[in-house]
C-alpha positions in Angstrom: 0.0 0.0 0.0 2.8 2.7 1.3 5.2 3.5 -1.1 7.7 5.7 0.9 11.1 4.2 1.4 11.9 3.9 5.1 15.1 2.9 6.4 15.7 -1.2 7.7 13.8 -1.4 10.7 15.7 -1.7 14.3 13.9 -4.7 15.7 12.3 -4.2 19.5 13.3 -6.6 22.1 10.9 -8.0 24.4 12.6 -6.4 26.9 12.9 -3.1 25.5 8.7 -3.5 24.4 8.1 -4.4 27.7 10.3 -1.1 29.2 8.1 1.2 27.2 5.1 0.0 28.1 5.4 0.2 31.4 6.4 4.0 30.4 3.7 4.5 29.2 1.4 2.7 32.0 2.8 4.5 34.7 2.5 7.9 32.8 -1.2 6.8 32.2 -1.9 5.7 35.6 0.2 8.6 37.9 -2.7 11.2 38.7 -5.7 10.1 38.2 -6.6 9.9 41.7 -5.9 11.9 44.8 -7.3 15.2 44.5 -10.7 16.8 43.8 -12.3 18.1 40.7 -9.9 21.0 39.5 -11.8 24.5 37.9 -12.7 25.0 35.5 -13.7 21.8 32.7 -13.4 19.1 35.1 -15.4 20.6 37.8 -18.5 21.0 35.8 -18.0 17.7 34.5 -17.9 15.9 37.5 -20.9 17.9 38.1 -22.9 16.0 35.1 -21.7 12.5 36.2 -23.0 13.0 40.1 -25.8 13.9 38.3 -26.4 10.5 36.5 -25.3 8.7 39.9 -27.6 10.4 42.1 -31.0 10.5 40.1 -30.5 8.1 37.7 -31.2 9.7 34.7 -29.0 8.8 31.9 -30.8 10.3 29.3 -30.0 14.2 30.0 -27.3 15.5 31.2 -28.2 18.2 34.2 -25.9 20.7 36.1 -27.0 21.6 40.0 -30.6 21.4 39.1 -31.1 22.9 35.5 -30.3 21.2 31.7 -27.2 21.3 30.4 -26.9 19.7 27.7 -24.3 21.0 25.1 -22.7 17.6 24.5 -24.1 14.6 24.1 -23.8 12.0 27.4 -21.5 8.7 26.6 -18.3 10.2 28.5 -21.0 11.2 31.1 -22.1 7.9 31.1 -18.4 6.2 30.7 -17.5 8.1 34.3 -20.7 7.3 36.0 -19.9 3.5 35.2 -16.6 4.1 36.7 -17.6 5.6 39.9 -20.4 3.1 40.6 -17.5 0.2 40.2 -15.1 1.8 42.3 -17.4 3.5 44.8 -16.5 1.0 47.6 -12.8 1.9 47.7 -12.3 5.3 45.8 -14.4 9.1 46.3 -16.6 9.3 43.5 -14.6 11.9 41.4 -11.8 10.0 41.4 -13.7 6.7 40.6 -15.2 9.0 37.9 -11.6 10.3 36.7 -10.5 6.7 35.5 -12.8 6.9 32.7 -9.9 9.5 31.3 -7.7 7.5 31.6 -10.0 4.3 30.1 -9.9 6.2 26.6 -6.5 7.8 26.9 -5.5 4.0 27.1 -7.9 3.2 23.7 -6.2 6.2 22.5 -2.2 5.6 23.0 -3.7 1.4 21.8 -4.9 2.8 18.3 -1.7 5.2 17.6 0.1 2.6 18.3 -1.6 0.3 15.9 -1.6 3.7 13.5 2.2 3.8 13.7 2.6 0.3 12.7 0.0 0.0 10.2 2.0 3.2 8.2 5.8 3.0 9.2 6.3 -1.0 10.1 6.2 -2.7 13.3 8.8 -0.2 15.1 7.1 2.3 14.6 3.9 1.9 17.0 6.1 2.0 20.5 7.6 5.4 19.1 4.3 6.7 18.5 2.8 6.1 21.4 6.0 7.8 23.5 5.7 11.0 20.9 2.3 11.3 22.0 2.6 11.2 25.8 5.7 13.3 25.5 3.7 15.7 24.1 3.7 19.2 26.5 -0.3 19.9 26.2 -1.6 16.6 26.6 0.2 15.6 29.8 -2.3 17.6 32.4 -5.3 17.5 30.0 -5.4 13.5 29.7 -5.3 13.3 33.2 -8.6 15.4 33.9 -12.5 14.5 34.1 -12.5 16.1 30.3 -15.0 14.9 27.5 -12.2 15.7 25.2 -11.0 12.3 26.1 -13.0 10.1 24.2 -13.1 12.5 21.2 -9.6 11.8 21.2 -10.3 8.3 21.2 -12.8 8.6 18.5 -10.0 10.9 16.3 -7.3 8.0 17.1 -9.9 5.3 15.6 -10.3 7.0 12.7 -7.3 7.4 11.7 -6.2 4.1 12.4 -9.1 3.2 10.0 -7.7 5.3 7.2 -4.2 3.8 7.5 -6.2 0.2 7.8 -8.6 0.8 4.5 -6.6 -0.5 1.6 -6.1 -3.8 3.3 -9.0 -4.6 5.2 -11.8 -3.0 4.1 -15.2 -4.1 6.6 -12.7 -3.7 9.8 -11.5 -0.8 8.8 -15.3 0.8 7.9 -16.5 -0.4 11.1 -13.6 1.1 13.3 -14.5 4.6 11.3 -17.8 4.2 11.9 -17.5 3.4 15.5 -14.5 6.4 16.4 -17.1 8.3 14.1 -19.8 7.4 16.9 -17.4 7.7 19.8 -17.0 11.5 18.8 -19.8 12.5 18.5 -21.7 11.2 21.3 -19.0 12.5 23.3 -18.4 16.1 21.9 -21.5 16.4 18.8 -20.8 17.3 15.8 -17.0 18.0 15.2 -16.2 14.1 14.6 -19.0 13.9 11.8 -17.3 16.9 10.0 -13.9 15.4 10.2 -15.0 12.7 8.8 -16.9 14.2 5.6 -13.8 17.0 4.9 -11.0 14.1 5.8 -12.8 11.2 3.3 -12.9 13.7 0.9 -10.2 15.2 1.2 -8.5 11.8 0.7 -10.4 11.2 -2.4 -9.0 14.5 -3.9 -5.8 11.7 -4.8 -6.3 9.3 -7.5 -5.0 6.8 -5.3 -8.4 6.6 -2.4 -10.5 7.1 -5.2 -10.8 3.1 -5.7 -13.3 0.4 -5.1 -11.5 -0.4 -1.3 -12.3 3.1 0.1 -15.6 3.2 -1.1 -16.6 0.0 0.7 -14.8 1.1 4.1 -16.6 4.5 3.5 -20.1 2.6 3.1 -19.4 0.2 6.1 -18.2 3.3 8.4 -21.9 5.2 7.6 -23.8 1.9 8.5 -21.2 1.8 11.6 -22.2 5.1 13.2 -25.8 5.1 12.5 -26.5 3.9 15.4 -24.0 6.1 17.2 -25.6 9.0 15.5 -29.3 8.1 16.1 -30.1 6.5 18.9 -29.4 9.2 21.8 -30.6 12.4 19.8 -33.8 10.1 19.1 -34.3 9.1 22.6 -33.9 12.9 23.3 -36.6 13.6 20.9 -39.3 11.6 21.8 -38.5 12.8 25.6 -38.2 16.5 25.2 -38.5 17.8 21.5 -37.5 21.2 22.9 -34.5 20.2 23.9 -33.2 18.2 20.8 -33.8 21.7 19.3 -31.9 23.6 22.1 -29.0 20.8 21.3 -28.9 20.7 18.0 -29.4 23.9 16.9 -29.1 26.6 19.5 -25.8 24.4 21.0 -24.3 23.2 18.4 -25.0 23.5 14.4 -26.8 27.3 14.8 -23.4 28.4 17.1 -21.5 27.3 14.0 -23.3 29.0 11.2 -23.6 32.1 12.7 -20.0 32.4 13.5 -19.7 31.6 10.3 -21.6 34.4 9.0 -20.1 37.0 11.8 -18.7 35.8 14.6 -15.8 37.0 16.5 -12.5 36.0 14.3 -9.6 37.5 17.1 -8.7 34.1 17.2 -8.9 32.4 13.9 -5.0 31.7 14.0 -4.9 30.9 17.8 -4.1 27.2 17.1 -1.2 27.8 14.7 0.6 30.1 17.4 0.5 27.7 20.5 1.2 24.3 18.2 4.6 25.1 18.5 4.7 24.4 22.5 1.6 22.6 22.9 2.7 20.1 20.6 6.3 20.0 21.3 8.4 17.8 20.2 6.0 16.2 17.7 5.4 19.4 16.1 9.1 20.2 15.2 9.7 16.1 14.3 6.2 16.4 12.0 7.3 19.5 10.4 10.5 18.0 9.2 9.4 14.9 8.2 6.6 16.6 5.6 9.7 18.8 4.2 11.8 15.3 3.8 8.9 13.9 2.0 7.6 16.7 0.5 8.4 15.5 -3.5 7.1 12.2 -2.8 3.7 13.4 -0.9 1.4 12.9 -3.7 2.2 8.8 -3.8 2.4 8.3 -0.1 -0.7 7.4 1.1 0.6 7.3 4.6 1.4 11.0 4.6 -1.9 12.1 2.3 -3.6 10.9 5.7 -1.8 12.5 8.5 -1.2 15.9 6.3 -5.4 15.8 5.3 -6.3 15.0 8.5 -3.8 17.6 10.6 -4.9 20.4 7.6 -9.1 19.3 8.6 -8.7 19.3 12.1 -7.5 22.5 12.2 -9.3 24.5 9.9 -12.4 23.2 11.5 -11.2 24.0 15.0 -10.0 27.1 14.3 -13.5 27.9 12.5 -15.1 26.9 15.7 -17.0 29.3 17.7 -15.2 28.3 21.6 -11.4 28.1 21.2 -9.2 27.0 23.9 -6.5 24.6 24.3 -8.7 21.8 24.8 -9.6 21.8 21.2 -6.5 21.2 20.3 -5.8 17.8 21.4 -7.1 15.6 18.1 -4.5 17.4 16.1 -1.7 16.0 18.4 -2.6 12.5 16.9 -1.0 13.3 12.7 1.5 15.3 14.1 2.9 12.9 16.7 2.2 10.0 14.0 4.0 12.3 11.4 6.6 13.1 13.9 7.1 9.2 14.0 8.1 9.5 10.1 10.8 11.8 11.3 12.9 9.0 13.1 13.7 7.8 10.1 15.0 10.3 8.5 16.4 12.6 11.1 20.3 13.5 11.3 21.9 11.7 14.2 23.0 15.4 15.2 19.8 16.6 15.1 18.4 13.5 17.5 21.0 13.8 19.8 20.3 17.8 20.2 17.0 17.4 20.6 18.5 14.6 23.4 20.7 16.5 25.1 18.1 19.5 25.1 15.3 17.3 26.5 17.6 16.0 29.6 19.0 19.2 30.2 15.6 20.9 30.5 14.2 17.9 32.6 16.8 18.1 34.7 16.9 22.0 35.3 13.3 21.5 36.2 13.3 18.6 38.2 15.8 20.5 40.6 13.5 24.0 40.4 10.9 21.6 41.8 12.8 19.9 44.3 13.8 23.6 45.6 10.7 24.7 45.2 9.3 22.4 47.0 12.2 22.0 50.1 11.8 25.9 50.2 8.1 25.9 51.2 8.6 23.0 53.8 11.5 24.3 55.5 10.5 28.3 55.0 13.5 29.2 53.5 13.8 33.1 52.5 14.8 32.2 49.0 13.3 33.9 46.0 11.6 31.1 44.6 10.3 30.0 47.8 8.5 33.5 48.5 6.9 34.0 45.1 5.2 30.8 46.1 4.2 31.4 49.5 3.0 34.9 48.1 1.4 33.3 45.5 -0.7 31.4 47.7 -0.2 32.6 51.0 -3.2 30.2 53.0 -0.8 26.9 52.3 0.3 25.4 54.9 2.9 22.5 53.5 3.1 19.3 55.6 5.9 16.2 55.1 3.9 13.3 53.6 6.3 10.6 53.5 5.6 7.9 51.4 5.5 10.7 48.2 8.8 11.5 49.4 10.2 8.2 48.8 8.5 7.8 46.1 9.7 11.0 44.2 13.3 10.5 45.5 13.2 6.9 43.9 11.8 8.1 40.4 14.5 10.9 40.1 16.9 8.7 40.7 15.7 5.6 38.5 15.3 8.1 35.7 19.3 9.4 36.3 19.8 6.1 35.8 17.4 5.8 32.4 19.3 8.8 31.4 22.9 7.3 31.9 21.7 3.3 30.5 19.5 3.6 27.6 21.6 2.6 24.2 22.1 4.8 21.4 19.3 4.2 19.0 17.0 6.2 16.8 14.6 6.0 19.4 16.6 7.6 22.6 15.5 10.8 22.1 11.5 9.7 22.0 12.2 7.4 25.0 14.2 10.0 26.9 12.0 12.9 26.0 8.4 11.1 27.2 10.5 9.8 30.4 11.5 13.4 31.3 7.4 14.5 30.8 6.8 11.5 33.2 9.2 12.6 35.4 8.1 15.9 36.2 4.5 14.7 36.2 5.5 12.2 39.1 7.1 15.0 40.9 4.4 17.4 40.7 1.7 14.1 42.0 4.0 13.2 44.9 5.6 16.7 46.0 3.1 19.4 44.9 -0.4 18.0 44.7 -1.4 19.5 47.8 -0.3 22.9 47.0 -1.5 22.2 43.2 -5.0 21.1 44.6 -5.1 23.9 47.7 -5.3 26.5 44.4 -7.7 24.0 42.0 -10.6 22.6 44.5 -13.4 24.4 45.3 -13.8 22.3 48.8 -12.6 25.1 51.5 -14.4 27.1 49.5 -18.0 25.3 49.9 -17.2 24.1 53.9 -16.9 27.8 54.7 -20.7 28.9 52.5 -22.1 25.7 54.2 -21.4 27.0 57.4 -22.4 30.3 57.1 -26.1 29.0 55.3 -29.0 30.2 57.5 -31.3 27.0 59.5 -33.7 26.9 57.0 -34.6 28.5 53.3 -35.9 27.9 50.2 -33.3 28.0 48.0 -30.6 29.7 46.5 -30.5 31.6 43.1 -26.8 32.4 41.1 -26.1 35.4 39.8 -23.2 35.0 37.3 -22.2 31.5 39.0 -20.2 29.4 36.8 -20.6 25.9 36.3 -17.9 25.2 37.8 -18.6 26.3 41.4 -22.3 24.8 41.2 -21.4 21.9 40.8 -18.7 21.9 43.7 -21.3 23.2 45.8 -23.9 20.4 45.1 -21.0 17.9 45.3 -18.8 18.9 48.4 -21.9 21.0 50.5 -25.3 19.6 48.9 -26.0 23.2 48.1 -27.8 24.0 44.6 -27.3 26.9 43.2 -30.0 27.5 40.4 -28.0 29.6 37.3 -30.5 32.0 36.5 -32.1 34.3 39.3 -35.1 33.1 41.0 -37.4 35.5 42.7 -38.7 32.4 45.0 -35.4 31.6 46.4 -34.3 33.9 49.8 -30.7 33.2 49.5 -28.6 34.9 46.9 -25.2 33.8 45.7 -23.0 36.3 43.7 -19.9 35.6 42.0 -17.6 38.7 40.7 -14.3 39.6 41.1 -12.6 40.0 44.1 -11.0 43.7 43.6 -14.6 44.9 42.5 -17.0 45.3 45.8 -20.5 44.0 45.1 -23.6 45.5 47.0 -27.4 44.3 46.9 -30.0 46.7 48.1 -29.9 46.9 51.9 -33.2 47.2 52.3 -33.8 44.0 50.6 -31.0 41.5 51.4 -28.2 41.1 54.0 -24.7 40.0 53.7 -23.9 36.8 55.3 -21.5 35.7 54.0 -18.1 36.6 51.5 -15.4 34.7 50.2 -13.3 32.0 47.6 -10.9 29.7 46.8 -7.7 30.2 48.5 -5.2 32.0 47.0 -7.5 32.7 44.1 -7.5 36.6 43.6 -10.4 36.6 40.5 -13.2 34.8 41.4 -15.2 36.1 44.4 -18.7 35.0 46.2 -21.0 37.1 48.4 -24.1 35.5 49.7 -27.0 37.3 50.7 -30.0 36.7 52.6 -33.6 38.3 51.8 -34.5 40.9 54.9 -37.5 42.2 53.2 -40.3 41.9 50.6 
């Protein structure tokens, strides 16, 4: 099928295979428990998952009492399944939290299998370590995010593209099912990429065969149930909100940015690539130049360059941009970027080595100092921009994270020092640095990391200030983020919209700005927020008067 002339493949040991798995298991695994829901994404989606495991309903997603229902429920659902099973042992948001890493493993799986399938079997381990070395993805992946199984759903499909010229009905199911993954997890941005990526394909005489046809077929019959079942269900239950969802949500927020929306950010994508996906954007970037005559017969690279170009014209068209939405174009770079090892001049490898272990280590001991300058109250620079930073954190020796972090920085010296020279050492050096740090930051700054993410000191000090009895309480300009903490950690709903029923009043602004209500009408009871967080601010207010 692939026509590009790789270099003779270096064979992987057992040994080495089973090395870089456990690389990648461990970078998987480390931080997906032990700390609550972080503002702002996972928050609010922890929020729809106690939903589901409180009232039972499956069908719509709901937020602290009231609809939300801008993405369609199966990661919802995939986190509620995972809190039920490990209710007994884990807190329910970290129970819920494994579902992340459930499809970031089906993700790393099909990349893998990507790699392989377009660069021989060599290729998949390096893939996989490109990925997780990759800067953006390392917090993200580990967070209660529905951006997780999208990626899954973008890894499927491109597996399936790589798979179509030889096994056509496997390959059309698999595209039809990532297809479905996406979009019951995100709505319609998977259906898109698929439609502009097939077609882009078929611009090149190559895809325009009787093969690709038949996966294309098989992949619509695939995902019709994917794409059917849930907004049907919806239907028959609430037309008014398969309207709000489909159209107010999701298509009609698209048009009309289209037709005049707010384009300040049109090229925000293309100027945070460069770090976000580092070092697979760099690797991808010379890899396309290498193979830049020989483009329109490789079919490996008319995949990854179609699907990077789709992805991110149609995110950057979209009408929310953030770094989430970034994520499903780290897949062709990173399996581009795994073109590059073949191709790359041993001095520029081992540069991008010796920069990789030389920033890893200058960070590793910023965080070690860091980190001994908080617990000991040194007067040192670093130490005081912390403690200034956020001056409520009291640190406390945990031991066992000790030991653990002094035995990871020394196993990976010792990675550093023993792994051979190879055209792999800089991927496998590179994604053990990322895991590295990430290790460090679990064992030796979670608590300082989660004094400044969780909304829980926050909610104990409301609770206690919430009069006997009342009716209810009303938000004005509360985020999603902190309703759902407050219904989570204090039992406290907070409607979103103002309710002229409810005799409590909670108001979020900004802490330099002093809010008021009329005194007449409603008393102060209450003022505060997260610790150490100088933006978001809360007063709540009790009704004196009629």
């Amino acid at each position: 099928m692939f026509t590009y002339p790789y270099q003779k493949e270096q064979l992987i040991t057992p040994t080495k295979a089973l090395f870089m798995g456990m690389l990648c298991a461990v970078w998987l695994l480390v931080g997906l428990i032990g700390h609550d829901p972080w503002k702002p994404d996972e928050a609010y989606s922890f929020g729809l998952v106690y939903h589901i495991l409180t009232s039972g309903d499956w069908l719509v997603p709901v937020l602290a009492g009231d609809v939300f229902i801008e993405k369609p429920p199966l990661f919802y659902w995939t986190a509620a399944l995972f809190a039920k099973l490990t209710a007994s042992f884990l807190p329910l948001h970290d129970g819920a939290r494994l579902a992340s890493g459930f499809y970031m493993w089906l993700t790393l799986l099909f990349v893998g299998s990507t790699g392989r399938e377009l660069f021989g079997k060599s290729a998949g381990w390096a893939a996989a370590l490109i990925l997780i070395g990759c800067l953006g993805l390392l917090i993200r992946a580990h967070l209660l995010v529905t951006d997780m199984a999208l990626l899954t759903g973008c890894a499927m499909m491109i597996y399936a593209y790589a798979l179509s010229m030889r096994r056509q009905i496997l390959a059309g199911f698999i595209l039809g099912t990532g297809m479905g993954i996406g979009f019951m997890s995100k709505g319609f941005i998977a259906p898109v990429f698929f439609l502009l990526i097939s077609a882009g394909l078929l611009y090149f005489p190559a895809w325009r065969s009787r093969p690709f046809y038949i996966t294309l077929g098989v992949a619509l019959l695939s995902a019709l149930p994917w794409l059917t079942i849930w907004p049907l269900l919806l239907y028959l239950r609430a037309p008014e909100l398969f309207v709000v969802w489909a159209w107010d949500l999701n298509i009609g927020r698209w048009v009309e940015y289209l037709r005049g929306g707010d384009y300040s950010d049109t090229f925000y994508y293309l100027s945070m690539l460069h770090w976000f996906a580092w070092p697979a954007a760099p690797l991808a970037a010379w890899a396309t130049w290498e193979a830049r005559r020989k483009i329109a017969l490789a079919m490996e690279f008319q995949i990854l360059l179609v699907s990077f170009v789709v992805m991110l014209i149609s995110l950057s068209m979209a009408a929310r941009i953030n770094e989430l939405g970034a994520l499903p174009m780290l897949l062709p770079l990173s399996l581009l970027a795994t073109a590059a090892l073949f191709t790359l001049r041993r001095g520029a490898a081992s540069a991008l080595d010796w920069f990789g272990i030389m920033t890893f280590a200058l960070v590793a001991i910023l965080m070690w100092w860091g980190w001994t300058g908080l617990l000991v109250d040194s007067p040192a620079h670093i130490a005081q921009l912390l403690r200034d930073y956020r001056p409520e954190f009291q640190p406390i020796f945990q031991q066992n994270p000790f030991y653990i972090a002094v035995f990871v920085t020394v196993l990976w010296m010792v990675l550093v020092w023993r792994v051979g020279r190879s055209i792999r050492r800089s991927v496998i050096n590179w994604a053990a640095g990322v895991t590295l740090l990430w290790i460090l930051a679990v064992t030796l700054w979670m608590p300082w990391l989660d004094s400044g993410k969780s909304y829980r000191v926050m909610v104990e000090s409301l609770k206690q200030a919430l009069p006997p009895t009342y009716q209810c309480v009303s938000g004005v300009g509360v985020e999603d983020a902190p309703r759902a903490m407050l219904q989570y950690f204090g039992g406290i709903t907070v409607r979103a919209q103002p309710r002229p029923e409810c005799d409590l009043k909670l108001v979020q602004g900004m802490g330099r700005v002093p809010h008021s209500e009329d005194a007449k009408r409603w008393r102060n009871i209450w003022e505060g927020g997260r610790p150490g967080d100088k933006g978001e601010h809360y007063w709540l207010y009790q009704r004196v008067g009629k």
